[in-house]
C-alpha positions as CSV (number, residue, x, y, z in Angstrom):
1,X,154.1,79.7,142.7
2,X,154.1,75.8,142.3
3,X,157.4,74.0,142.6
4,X,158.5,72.7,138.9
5,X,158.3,69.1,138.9
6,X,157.1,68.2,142.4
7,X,153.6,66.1,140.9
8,X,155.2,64.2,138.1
9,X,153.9,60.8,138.3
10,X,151.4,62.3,140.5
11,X,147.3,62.3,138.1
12,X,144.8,65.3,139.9
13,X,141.4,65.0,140.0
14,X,139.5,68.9,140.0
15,X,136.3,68.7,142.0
16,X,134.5,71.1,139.4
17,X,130.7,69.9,139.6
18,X,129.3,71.7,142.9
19,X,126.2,74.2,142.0
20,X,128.0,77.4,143.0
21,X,124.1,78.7,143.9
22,X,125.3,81.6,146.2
23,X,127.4,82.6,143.2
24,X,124.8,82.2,140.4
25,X,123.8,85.8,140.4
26,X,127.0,86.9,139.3
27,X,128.1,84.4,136.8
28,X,124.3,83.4,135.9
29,X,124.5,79.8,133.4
30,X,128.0,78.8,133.8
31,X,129.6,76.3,136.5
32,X,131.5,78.4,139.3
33,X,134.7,77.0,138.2
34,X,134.7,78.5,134.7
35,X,133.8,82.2,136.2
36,X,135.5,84.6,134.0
37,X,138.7,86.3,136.0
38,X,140.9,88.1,133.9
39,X,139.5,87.4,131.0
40,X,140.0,83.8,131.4
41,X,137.8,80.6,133.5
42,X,139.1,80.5,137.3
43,X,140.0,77.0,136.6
44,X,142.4,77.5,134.1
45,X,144.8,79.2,136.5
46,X,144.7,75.9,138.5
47,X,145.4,74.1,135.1
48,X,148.4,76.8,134.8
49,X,150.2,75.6,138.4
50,X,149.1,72.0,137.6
51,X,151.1,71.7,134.5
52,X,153.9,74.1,136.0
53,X,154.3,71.5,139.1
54,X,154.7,68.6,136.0
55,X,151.5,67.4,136.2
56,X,150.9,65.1,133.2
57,X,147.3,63.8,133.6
58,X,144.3,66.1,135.2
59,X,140.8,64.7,135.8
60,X,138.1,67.2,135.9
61,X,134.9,66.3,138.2
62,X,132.1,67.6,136.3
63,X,129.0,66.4,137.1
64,X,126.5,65.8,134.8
65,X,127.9,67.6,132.0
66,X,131.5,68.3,130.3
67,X,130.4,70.4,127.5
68,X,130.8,73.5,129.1
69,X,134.2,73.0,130.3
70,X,135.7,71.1,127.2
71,X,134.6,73.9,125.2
72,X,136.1,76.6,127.5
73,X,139.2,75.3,128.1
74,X,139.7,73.9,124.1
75,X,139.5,70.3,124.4
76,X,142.0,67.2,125.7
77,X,145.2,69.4,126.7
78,X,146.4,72.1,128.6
79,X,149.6,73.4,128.6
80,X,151.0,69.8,127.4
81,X,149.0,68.5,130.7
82,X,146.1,65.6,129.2
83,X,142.8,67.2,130.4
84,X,140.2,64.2,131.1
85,X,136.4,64.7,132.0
86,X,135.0,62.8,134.8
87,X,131.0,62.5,134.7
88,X,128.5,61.3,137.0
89,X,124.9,60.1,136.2
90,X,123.4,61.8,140.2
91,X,125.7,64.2,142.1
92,X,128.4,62.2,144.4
93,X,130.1,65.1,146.0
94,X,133.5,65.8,146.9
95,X,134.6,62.0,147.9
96,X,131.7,60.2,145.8
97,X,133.0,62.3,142.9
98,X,136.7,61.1,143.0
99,X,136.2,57.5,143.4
100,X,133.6,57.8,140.6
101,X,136.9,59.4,138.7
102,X,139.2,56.5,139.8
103,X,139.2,54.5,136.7
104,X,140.8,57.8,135.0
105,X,143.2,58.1,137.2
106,X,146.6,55.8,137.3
107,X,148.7,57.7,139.9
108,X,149.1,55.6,143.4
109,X,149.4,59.1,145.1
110,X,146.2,61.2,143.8
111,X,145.8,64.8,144.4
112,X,142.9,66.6,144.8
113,X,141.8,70.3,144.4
114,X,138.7,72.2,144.5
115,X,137.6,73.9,141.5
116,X,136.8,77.0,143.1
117,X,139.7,78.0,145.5
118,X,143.5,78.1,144.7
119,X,146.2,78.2,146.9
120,X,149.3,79.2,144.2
121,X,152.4,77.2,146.1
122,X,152.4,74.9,149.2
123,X,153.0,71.6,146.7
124,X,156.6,70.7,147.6
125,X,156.0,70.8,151.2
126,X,152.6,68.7,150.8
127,X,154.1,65.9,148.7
128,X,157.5,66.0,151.4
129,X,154.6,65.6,154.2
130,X,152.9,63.4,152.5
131,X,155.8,60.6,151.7
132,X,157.4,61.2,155.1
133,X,154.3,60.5,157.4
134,X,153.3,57.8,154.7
135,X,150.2,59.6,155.1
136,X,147.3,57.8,154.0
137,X,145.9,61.9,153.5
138,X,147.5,64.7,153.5
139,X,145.7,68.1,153.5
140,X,147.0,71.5,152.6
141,X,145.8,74.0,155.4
142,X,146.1,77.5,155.4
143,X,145.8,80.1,158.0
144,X,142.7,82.7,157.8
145,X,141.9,85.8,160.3
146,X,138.4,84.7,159.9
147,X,137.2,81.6,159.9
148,X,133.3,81.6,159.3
149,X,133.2,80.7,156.0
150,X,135.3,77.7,156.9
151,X,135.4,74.5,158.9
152,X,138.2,74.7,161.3
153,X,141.2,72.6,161.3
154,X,143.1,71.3,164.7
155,X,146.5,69.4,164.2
156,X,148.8,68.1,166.8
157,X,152.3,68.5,167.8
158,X,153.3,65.7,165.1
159,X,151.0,67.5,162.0
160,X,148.6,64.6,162.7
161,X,144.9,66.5,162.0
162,X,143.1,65.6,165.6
163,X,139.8,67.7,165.2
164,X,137.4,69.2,162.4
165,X,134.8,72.1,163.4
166,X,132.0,72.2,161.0
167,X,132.0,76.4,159.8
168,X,130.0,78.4,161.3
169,X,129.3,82.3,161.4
170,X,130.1,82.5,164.7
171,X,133.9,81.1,164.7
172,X,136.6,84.3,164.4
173,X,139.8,84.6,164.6
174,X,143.3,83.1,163.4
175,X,143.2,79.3,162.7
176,X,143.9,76.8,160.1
177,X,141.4,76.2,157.3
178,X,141.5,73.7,154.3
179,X,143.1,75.1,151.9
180,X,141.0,72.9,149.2
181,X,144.4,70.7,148.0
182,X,144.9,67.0,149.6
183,X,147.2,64.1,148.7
184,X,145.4,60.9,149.0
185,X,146.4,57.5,148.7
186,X,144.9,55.1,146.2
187,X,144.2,52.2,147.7
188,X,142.1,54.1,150.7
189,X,139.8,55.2,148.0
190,X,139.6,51.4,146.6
191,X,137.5,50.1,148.5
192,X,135.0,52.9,148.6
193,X,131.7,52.1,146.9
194,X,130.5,53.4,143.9
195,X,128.1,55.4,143.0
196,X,127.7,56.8,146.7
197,X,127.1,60.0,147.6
198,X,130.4,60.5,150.1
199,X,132.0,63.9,151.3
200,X,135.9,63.9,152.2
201,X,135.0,66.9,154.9
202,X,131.7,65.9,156.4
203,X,132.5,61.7,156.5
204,X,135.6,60.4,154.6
205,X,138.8,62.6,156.8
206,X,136.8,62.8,160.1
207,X,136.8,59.0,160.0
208,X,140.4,59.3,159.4
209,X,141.7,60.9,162.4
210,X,144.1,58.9,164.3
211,X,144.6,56.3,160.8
212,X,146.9,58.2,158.7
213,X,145.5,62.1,158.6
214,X,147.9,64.3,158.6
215,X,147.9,68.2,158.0
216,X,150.5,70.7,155.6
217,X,150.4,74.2,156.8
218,X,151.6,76.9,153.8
219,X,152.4,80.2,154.4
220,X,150.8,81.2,151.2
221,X,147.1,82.8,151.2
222,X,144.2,81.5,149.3
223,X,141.2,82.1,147.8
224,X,137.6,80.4,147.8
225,X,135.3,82.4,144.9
226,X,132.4,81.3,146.8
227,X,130.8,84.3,147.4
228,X,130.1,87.3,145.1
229,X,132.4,89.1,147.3
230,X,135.6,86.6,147.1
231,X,134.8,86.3,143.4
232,X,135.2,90.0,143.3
233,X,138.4,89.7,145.2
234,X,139.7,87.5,142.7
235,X,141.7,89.3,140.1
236,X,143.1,91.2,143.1
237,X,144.4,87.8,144.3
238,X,145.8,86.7,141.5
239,X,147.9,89.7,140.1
240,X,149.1,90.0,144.0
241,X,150.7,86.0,143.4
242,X,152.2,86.4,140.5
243,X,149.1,86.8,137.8
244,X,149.0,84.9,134.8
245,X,151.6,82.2,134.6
């Protein structure tokens, strides 16, 4: 589980606007992040390990629309954790969507997370990486036995990230993955424009390879409800990591 106190003074932005169209048979007119598992939306065990790890402010990335998630998750709080909604007029996608979000967020260190994977403990040792290197991103990878719903991850002897391999159904076999958490600093996100349709894995961290990109490896597993099947998996997952916080 998340270390108790390791993001205060740290604000997290949720990217929680994607389509989820390979999952929109199963959880047909609701956004993938607020697919029912246990009883309850996928996002709000993120919100659980947020608040647990003293997060004070989270910024949800919704897309066009909050309703849906304000009135699943009941509003401005969670857990004592402020709960702010993010919207964007045309899809920006993962990077586009966080600068977008960057008036709502006051943190100089800003984590990110996707909406629909969860990785339940791997903060501490992020945020230690993170103020050691002086990163200017830090991404929290995880190790898979099969890779090809991922893009691959290469880091070198100093954690610095060296490579990115787009995912394909031909990679197998052990490597590092994304595990869908990065610290990012502020003021490399500044000067971004707005209103520009950026990914952080397709554009934003491959030009950052060799400037500040380093990688956090956790020994914890995580999952991506992606797919029908990893959505089924889910409830699974989260009773074998502790459940319900």
């Amino acid at each position: 589980m998340s270390e108790k106190g390791v993001l205060e003074n740290i604000d997290c932005a949720i990217l929680a606007g994607g389509a989820g169209t390979r999952l929109k048979d199963a959880v047909p007119g609701i956004p993938k992040p607020l697919a029912p598992v246990c009883g309850r939306p996928f996002i709000s065990f993120i919100l659980d390990d947020l608040a647990l790890a003293g997060c004070s402010r989270a910024v949800l990335c919704v897309g066009r629309d909050a309703e849906p998630f304000e009135a699943a998750l009941g509003g401005s709080s969670w857990n004592g954790m402020e709960l702010v909604f993010s919207t964007e007029s045309c899809p920006l996608d993962t990077g586009g969507a966080v600068v977008n979000a960057l008036p709502c967020l006051r943190s100089e260190t800003i984590m990110v997370l996707n909406g629909d994977s969860i990785c339940r403990s791997g903060y501490g040792g992020l945020a230690s990486m993170h103020r050691e290197k002086k990163s200017t991103a830090t991404l929290l990878l995880a190790r898979v036995e099969d890779a090809s719903r991922f893009g691959r991850v290469v880091i070198g002897a100093k954690e610095e990230i060296i490579m990115f391999h787009e995912k394909t159904p031909f990679l197998h076999g052990s490597c590092l993955v994304s595990a869908g958490v990065y610290l990012i600093d502020r003021g490399w996100l500044v000067g971004v424009p707005q209103r520009t349709k950026l990914s952080f894995e397709r554009e934003m961290f491959p030009r950052l390879i060799g400037k500040g990109l380093f990688g956090c490896e956790t020994g914890s597993p995580f999952l991506d409800i992606g797919t029908p099947e990893s959505y089924g998996r889910a409830e699974s997952f989260l009773a074998s990591q502790g459940g319900v916080v």
